[in-house]
C-alpha positions as MATLAB code, in Angstrom:
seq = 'XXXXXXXXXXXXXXXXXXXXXXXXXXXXXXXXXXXXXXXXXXXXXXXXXXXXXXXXX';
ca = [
      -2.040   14.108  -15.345;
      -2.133   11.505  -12.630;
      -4.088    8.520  -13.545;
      -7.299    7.441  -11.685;
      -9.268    4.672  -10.606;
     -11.867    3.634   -7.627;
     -10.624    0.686   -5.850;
     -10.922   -0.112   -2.436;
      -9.049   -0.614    0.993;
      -9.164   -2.230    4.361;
      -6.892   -3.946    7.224;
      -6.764   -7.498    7.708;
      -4.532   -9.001   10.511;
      -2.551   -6.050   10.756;
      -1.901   -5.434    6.942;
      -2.895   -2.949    4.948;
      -5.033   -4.221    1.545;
      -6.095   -2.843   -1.782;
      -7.696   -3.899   -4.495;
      -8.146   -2.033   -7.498;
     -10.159   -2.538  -11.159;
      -7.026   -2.992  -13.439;
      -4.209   -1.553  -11.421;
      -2.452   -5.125  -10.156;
      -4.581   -6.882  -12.740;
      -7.136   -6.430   -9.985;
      -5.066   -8.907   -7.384;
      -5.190   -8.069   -3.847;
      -2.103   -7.056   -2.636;
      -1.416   -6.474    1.311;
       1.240   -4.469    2.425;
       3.154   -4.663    6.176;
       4.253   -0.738    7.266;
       6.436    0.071   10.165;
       7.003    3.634   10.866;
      10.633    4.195   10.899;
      10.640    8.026   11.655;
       8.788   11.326   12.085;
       6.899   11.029    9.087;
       8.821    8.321    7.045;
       7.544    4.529    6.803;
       8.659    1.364    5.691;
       6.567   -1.078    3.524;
       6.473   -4.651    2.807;
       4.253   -5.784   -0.125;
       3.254   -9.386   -0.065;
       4.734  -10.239   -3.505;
       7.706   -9.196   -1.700;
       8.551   -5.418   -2.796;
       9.627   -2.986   -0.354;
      10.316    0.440   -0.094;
      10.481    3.914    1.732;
       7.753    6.173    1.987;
       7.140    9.916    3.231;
       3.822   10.432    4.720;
       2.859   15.144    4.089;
       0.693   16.385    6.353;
];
């Protein structure tokens, strides 16, 4: 069972944001994302985590 909240999103100077009730402790966090293939991205969170993703269509 995934977990679930309502937060919301938007794009502010070219990063992505979120914000979110608890998830975070309800910081803003704002993430960088260069696509890297096909369907694959890279992310850049500014607290300065980074990763991989795989975007399914």
């Amino acid at each position: 069972m995934a977990p679930k909240e309502t937060g919301r999103w938007w794009v502010k100077g070219g990063n992505l944001c979120q914000q979110w009730p608890t998830w975070y402790d309800g910081r803003t966090t704002c993430f960088s994302i260069e696509k890297t293939g096909g369907n694959t991205v890279r992310w850049h969170r500014d607290d300065g985590k980074s990763g991989k993703a795989r975007i399914e269509g």
